[in-house]
C-alpha positions in Angstrom: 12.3 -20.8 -3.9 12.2 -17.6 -5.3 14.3 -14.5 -3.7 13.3 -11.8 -1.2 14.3 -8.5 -1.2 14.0 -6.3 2.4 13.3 -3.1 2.7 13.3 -0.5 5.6 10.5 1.8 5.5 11.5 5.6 5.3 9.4 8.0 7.2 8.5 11.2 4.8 7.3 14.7 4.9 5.5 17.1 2.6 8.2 19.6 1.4 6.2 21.5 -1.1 2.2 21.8 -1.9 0.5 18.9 -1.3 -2.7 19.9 -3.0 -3.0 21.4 -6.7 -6.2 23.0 -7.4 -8.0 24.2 -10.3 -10.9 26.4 -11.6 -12.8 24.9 -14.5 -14.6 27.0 -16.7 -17.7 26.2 -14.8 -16.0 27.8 -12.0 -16.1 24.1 -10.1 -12.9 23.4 -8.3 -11.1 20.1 -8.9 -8.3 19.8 -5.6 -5.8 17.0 -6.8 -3.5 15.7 -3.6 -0.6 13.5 -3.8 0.2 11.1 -0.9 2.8 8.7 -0.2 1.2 5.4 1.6 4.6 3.7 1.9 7.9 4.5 1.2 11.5 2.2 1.5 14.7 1.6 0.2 16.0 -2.0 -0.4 18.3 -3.2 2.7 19.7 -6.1 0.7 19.7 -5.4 -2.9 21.0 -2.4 -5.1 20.1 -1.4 -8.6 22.4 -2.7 -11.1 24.2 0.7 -11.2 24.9 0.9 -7.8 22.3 2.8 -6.7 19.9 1.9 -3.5 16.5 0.5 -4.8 13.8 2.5 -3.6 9.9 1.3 -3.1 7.3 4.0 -3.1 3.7 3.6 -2.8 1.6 6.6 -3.7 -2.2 8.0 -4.0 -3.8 10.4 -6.1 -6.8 11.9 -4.1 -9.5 14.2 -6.5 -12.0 16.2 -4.6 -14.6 18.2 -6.9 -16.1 21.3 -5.6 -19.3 22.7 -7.3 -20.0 26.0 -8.0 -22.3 26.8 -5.8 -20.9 24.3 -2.9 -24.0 22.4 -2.8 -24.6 18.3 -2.3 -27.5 16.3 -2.1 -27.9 13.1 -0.1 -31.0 10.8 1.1 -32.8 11.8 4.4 -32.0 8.0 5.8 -28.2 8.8 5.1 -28.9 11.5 8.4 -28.2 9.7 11.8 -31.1 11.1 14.3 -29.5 13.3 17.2 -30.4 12.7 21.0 -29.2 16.0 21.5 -32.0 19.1 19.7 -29.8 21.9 18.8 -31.5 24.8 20.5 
Protein backbone atom coordinates (compact mmCIF):
# COMPACT_ATOMS: atom_id res chain seq x y z
CA UNK A 1 0.00 0.00 0.00
CA UNK A 2 1.86 2.80 -0.94
CA UNK A 3 1.54 6.26 1.01
CA UNK A 4 -0.61 9.34 0.38
CA UNK A 5 0.30 12.70 0.77
CA UNK A 6 -2.76 15.59 1.21
CA UNK A 7 -2.74 18.66 0.15
CA UNK A 8 -4.99 21.88 0.59
CA UNK A 9 -5.29 23.77 -2.45
CA UNK A 10 -4.11 27.58 -2.15
CA UNK A 11 -6.14 30.11 -3.91
CA UNK A 12 -3.57 32.59 -5.92
CA UNK A 13 -3.34 35.97 -7.58
CA UNK A 14 -1.31 37.63 -10.23
CA UNK A 15 1.07 40.05 -8.37
CA UNK A 16 3.14 41.13 -11.29
CA UNK A 17 2.72 40.98 -15.29
CA UNK A 18 1.12 38.10 -16.34
CA UNK A 19 1.99 38.44 -19.99
CA UNK A 20 5.58 39.03 -21.57
CA UNK A 21 5.56 40.16 -24.99
CA UNK A 22 7.90 40.54 -27.67
CA UNK A 23 8.66 42.19 -31.12
CA UNK A 24 10.54 39.86 -33.56
CA UNK A 25 12.45 41.36 -36.13
CA UNK A 26 9.61 40.71 -38.41
CA UNK A 27 7.77 42.98 -36.27
CA UNK A 28 5.33 39.78 -35.30
CA UNK A 29 4.51 39.80 -31.65
CA UNK A 30 5.00 36.60 -29.64
CA UNK A 31 2.62 37.24 -26.05
CA UNK A 32 4.02 34.49 -23.56
CA UNK A 33 1.48 34.09 -20.31
CA UNK A 34 2.13 32.21 -17.31
CA UNK A 35 -0.74 30.62 -15.33
CA UNK A 36 -1.07 28.58 -12.32
CA UNK A 37 -3.81 25.62 -12.85
CA UNK A 38 -3.37 24.32 -9.35
CA UNK A 39 -1.58 25.28 -6.54
CA UNK A 40 -1.24 23.40 -2.70
CA UNK A 41 0.84 22.83 0.11
CA UNK A 42 1.23 19.34 1.68
CA UNK A 43 -1.20 19.00 4.94
CA UNK A 44 0.54 15.92 6.12
CA UNK A 45 4.08 15.83 5.01
CA UNK A 46 6.99 18.36 5.23
CA UNK A 47 10.25 18.45 3.22
CA UNK A 48 12.99 16.92 4.95
CA UNK A 49 14.24 20.33 6.06
CA UNK A 50 11.30 21.32 7.71
CA UNK A 51 9.89 23.21 5.25
CA UNK A 52 5.97 22.78 3.94
CA UNK A 53 5.91 20.90 0.59
CA UNK A 54 4.29 22.82 -1.97
CA UNK A 55 2.46 21.44 -5.36
CA UNK A 56 2.21 23.85 -8.20
CA UNK A 57 0.71 23.19 -11.42
CA UNK A 58 1.45 25.72 -14.13
CA UNK A 59 0.89 26.63 -18.05
CA UNK A 60 2.77 28.37 -20.48
CA UNK A 61 0.24 30.05 -23.03
CA UNK A 62 2.11 31.48 -26.56
CA UNK A 63 -0.01 33.66 -28.74
CA UNK A 64 1.71 34.84 -32.17
CA UNK A 65 0.55 38.09 -33.67
CA UNK A 66 1.48 38.71 -37.40
CA UNK A 67 2.48 41.70 -38.74
CA UNK A 68 -0.08 42.76 -40.44
CA UNK A 69 -2.84 41.16 -37.91
CA UNK A 70 -4.23 39.04 -40.52
CA UNK A 71 -5.58 35.11 -40.35
CA UNK A 72 -7.05 32.96 -42.77
CA UNK A 73 -9.63 30.27 -42.08
CA UNK A 74 -12.10 27.95 -44.37
CA UNK A 75 -15.55 29.45 -45.30
CA UNK A 76 -17.34 26.19 -43.64
CA UNK A 77 -15.33 27.15 -40.29
CA UNK A 78 -18.14 30.39 -40.51
CA UNK A 79 -21.48 29.43 -38.60
CA UNK A 80 -24.41 31.09 -40.91
CA UNK A 81 -26.26 34.04 -38.85
CA UNK A 82 -30.17 34.14 -38.61
CA UNK A 83 -29.72 37.55 -37.82
CA UNK A 84 -28.27 39.96 -41.40
CA UNK A 85 -26.28 42.63 -40.02
CA UNK A 86 -27.91 45.72 -41.54
Amino acid sequence: MSEKIEFKMLDYECIDKDVVTFRLEDGALVKIKVDIDRAGVATNYKNSDGTPHYLVNASIKVKIIPNNKTFIIEKKQIKPSNTPYT
